[in-house]
VEXDO-828441 format. One record per atom (N, C-alpha, C): x, y, z; residue in three letters; atom name. Coordinates in nm, 3 decimals, always signed. Atoms other than C-alpha are relative to their C-alpha. Example, Ala and Ser with C-alpha at 12.3 -4.5 7.8 and 13.67 -1.06 7.14 Angstrom:
LUMTI       px       py       pz  code  site
LUMTI   +0.089   -0.119   +0.000   ALA     N
LUMTI   +1.230   -0.450   +0.780   ALA    CA
LUMTI   +0.090   +0.120   +0.000   ALA     C
LUMTI   -0.082   -0.119   -0.006   SER     N
LUMTI   +1.367   -0.106   +0.714   SER    CA
LUMTI   -0.077   +0.109   +0.073   SER     C
//
This chain:
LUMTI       px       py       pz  code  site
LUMTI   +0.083   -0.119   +0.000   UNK     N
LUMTI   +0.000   +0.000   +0.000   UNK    CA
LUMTI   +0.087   +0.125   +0.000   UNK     C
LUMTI   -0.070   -0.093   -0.026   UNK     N
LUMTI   +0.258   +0.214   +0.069   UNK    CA
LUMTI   +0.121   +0.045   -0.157   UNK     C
LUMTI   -0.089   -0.056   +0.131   UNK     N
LUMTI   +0.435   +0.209   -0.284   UNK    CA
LUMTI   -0.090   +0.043   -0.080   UNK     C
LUMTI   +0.111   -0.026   +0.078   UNK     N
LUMTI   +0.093   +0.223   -0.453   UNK    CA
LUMTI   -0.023   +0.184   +0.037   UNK     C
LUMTI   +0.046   -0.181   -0.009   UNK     N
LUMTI   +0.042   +0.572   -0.269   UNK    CA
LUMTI   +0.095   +0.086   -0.018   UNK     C
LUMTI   -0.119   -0.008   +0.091   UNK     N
LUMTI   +0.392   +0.664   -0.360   UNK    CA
LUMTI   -0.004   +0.072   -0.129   UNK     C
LUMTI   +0.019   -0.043   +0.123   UNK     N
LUMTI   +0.334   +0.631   -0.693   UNK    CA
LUMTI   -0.131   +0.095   -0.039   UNK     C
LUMTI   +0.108   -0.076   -0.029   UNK     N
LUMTI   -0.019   +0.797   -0.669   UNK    CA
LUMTI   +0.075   +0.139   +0.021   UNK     C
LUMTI   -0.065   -0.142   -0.062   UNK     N
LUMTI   +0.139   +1.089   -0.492   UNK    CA
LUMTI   +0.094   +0.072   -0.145   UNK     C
LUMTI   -0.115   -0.081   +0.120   UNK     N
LUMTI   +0.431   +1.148   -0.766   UNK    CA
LUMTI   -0.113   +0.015   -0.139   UNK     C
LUMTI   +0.033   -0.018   +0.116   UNK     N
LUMTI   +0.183   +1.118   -1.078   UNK    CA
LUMTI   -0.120   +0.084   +0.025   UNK     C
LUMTI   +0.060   -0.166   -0.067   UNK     N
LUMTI   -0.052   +1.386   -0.855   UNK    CA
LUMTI   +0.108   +0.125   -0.044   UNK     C
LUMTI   -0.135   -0.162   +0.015   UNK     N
LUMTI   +0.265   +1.603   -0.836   UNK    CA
LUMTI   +0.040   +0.025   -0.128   UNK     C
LUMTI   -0.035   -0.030   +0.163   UNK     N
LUMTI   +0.336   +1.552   -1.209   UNK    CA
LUMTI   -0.109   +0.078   -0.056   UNK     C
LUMTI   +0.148   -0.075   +0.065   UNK     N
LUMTI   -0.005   +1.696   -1.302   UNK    CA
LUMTI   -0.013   +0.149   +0.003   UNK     C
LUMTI   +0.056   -0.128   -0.080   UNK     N
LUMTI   -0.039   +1.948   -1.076   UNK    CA
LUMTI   +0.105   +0.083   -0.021   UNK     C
LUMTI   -0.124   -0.090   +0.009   UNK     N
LUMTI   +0.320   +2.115   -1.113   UNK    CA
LUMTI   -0.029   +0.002   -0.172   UNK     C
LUMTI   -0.038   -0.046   +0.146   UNK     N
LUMTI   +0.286   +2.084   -1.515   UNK    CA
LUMTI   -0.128   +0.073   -0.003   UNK     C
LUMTI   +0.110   -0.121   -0.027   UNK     N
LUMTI   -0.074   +2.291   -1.461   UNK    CA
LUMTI   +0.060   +0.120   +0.010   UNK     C
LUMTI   -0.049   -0.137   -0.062   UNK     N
LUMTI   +0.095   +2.524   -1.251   UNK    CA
LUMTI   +0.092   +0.030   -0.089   UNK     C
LUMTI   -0.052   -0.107   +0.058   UNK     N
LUMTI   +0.369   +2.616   -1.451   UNK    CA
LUMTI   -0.054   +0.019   -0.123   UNK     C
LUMTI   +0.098   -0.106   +0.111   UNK     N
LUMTI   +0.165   +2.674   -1.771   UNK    CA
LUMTI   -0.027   +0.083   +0.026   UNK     C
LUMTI   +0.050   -0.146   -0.044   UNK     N
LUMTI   +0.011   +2.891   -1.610   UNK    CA
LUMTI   +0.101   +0.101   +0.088   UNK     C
LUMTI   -0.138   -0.089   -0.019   UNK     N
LUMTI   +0.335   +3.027   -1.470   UNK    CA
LUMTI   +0.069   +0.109   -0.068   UNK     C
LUMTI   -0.041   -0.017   +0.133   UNK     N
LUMTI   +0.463   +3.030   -1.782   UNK    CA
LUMTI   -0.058   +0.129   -0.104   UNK     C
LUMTI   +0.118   -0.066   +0.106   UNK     N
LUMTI   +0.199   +3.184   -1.996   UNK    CA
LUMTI   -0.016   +0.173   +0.074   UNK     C
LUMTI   -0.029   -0.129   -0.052   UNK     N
LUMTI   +0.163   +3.474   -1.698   UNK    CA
LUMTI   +0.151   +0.121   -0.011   UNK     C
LUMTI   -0.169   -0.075   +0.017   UNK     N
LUMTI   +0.563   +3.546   -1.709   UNK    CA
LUMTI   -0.041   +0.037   -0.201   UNK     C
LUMTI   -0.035   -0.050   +0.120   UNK     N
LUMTI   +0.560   +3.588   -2.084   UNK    CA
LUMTI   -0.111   +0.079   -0.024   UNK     C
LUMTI   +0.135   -0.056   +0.021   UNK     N
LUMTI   +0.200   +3.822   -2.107   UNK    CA
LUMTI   +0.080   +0.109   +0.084   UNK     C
LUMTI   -0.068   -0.111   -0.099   UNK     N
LUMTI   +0.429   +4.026   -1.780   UNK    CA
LUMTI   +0.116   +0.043   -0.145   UNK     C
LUMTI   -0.157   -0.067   +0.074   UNK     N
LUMTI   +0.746   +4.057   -2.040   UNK    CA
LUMTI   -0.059   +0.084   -0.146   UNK     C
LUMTI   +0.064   -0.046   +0.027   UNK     N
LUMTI   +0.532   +4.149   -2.326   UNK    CA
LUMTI   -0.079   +0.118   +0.027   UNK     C
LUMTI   +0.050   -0.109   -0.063   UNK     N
LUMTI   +0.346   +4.406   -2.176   UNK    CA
LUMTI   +0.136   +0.132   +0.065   UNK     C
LUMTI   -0.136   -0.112   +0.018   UNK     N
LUMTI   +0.660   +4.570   -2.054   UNK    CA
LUMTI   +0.094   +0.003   -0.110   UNK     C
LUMTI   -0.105   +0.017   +0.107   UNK     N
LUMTI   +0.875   +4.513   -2.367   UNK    CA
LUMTI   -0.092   +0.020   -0.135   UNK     C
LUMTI   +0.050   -0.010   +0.179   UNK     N
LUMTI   +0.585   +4.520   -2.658   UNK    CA
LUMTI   -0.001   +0.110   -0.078   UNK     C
LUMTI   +0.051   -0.129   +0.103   UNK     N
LUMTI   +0.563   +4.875   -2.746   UNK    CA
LUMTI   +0.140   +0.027   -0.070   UNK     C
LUMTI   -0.144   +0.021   +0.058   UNK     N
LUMTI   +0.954   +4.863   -2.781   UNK    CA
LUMTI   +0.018   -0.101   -0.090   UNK     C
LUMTI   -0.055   +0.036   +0.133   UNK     N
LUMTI   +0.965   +4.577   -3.003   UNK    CA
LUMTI   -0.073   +0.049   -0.103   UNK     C
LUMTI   +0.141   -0.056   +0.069   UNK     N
LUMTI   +0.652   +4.703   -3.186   UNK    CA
LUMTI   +0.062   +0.065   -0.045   UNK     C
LUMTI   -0.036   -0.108   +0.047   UNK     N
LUMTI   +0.829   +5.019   -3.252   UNK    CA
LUMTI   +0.148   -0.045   -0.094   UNK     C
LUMTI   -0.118   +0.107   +0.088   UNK     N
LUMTI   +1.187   +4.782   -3.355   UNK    CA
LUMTI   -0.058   -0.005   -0.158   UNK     C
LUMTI   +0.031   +0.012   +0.121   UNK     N
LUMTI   +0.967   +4.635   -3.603   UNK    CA
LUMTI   -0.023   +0.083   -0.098   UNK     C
LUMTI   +0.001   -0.118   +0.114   UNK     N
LUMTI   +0.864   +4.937   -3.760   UNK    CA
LUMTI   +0.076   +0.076   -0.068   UNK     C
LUMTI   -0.098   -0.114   +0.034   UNK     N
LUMTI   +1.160   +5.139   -3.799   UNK    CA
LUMTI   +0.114   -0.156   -0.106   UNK     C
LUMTI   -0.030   +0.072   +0.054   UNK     N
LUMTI   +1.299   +4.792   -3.927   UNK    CA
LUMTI   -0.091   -0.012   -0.145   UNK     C
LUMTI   +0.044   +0.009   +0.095   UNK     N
LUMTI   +1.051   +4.767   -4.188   UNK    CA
LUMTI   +0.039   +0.092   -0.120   UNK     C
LUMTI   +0.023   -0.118   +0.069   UNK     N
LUMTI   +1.085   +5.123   -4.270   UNK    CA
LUMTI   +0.089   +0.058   -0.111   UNK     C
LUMTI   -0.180   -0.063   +0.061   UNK     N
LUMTI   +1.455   +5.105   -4.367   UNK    CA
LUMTI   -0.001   -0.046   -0.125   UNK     C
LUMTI   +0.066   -0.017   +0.117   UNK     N
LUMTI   +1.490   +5.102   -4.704   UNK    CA
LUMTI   +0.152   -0.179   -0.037   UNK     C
LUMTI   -0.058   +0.148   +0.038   UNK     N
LUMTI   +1.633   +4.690   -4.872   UNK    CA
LUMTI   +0.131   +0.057   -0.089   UNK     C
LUMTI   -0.130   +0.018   +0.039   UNK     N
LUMTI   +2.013   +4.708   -4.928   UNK    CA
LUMTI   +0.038   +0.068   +0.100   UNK     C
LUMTI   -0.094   -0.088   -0.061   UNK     N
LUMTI   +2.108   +4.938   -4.695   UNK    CA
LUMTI   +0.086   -0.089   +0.155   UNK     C
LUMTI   -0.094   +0.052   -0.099   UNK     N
LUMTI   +2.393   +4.821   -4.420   UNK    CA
LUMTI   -0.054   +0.117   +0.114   UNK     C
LUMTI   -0.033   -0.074   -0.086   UNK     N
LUMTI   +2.333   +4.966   -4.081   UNK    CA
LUMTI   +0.087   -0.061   +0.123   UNK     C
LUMTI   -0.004   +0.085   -0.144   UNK     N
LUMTI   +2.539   +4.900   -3.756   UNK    CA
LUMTI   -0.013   +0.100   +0.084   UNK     C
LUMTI   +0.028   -0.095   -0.188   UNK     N
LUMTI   +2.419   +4.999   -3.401   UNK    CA
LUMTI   +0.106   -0.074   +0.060   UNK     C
LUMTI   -0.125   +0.011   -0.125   UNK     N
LUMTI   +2.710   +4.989   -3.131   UNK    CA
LUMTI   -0.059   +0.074   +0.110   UNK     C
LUMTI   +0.006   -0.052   -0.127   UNK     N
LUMTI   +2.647   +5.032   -2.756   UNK    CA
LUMTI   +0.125   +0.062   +0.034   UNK     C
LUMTI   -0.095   -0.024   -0.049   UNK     N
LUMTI   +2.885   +5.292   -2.669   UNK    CA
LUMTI   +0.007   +0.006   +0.152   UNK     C
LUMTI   -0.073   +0.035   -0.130   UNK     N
LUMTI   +2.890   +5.195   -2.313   UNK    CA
LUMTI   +0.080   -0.129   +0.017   UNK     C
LUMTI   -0.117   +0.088   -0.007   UNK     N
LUMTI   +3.082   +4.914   -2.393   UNK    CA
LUMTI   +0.142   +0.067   +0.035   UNK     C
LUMTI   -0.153   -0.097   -0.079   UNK     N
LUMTI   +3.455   +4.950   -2.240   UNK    CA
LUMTI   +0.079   -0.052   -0.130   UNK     C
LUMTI   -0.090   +0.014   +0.060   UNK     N
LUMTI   +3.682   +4.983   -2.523   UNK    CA
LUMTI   +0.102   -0.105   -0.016   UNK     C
LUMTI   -0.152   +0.126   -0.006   UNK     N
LUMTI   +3.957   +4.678   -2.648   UNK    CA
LUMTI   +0.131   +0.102   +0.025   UNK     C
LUMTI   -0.127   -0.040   -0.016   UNK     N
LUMTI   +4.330   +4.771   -2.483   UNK    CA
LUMTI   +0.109   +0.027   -0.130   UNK     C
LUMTI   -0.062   +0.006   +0.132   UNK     N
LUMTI   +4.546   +4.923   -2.749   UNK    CA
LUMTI   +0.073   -0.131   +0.010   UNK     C
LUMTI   -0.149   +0.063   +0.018   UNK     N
LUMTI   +4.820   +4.646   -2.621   UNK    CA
LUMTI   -0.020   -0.132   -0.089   UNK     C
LUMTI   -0.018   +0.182   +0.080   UNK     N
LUMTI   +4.665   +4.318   -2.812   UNK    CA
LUMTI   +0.042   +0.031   -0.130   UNK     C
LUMTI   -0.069   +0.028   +0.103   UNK     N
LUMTI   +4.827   +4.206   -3.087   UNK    CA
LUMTI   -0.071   -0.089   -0.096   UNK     C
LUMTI   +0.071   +0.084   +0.112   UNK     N
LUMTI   +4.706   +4.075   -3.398   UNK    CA
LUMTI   +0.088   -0.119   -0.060   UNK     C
LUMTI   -0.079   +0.096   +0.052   UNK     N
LUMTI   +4.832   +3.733   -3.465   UNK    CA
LUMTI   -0.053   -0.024   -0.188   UNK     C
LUMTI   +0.071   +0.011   +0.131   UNK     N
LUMTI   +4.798   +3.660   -3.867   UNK    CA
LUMTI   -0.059   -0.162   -0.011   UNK     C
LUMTI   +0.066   +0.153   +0.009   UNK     N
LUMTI   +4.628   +3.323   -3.957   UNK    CA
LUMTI   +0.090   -0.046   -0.055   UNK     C
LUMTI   -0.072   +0.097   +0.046   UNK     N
LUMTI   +4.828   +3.082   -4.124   UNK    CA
LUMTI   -0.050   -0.112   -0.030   UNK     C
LUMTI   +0.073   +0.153   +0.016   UNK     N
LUMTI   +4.687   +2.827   -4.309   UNK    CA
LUMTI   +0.083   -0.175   -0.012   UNK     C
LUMTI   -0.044   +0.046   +0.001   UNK     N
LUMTI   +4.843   +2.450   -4.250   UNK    CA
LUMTI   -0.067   -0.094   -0.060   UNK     C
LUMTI   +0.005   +0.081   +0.107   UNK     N
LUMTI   +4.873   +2.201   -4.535   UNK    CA
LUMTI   +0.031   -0.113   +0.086   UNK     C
LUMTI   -0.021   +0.135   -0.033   UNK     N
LUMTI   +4.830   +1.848   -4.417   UNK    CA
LUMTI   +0.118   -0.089   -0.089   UNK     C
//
C-alpha cells in the first residue's frame, strides 16, 4: 500500500506542477510582453521602414573599449 500511494502521490505532483507552470509560464511571458511590446513594436517598424540594401550598424557605446596592447596574430593556413 505504501508504494501504490507513492506512486499515486508522484503522478498527482506531475499533473499538478505541469498545470501550474503553464500557467506560470503563460503569466511570465504576457508580464514581459506588456513591458517590452511597445519597444519591439516600434523595432519592427523602424525595421521595416529602412529602405532593402542598406547596411546599418548599431554599437552600444557603453561598452569598455579593447586595450590598445593586443596584438594581432595573422592566420596561417596548414597544409596536411
Amino acid at each position: 500500500i505504501g508504494l501504490f500511494k507513492t506512486i499515486l502521490f508522484l503522478i498527482a505532483f506531475y499533473y499538478i506542477s505541469k498545470f501550474v507552470l503553464r500557467i506560470w509560464i503563460r503569466n511570465k511571458i504576457q508580464q514581459h510582453l506588456n513591458k517590452h511590446g511597445e519597444e519591439i513594436y516600434d523595432n519592427h517598424i523602424q525595421n521595416a521602414n529602412k529602405q532593402k540594401g542598406k547596411v546599418t550598424i548599431q554599437t552600444n557605446s557603453s561598452k569598455s573599449k579593447k586595450s590598445s596592447n593586443e596584438e594581432y596574430a595573422d592566420y596561417e593556413e596548414i597544409k596536411d
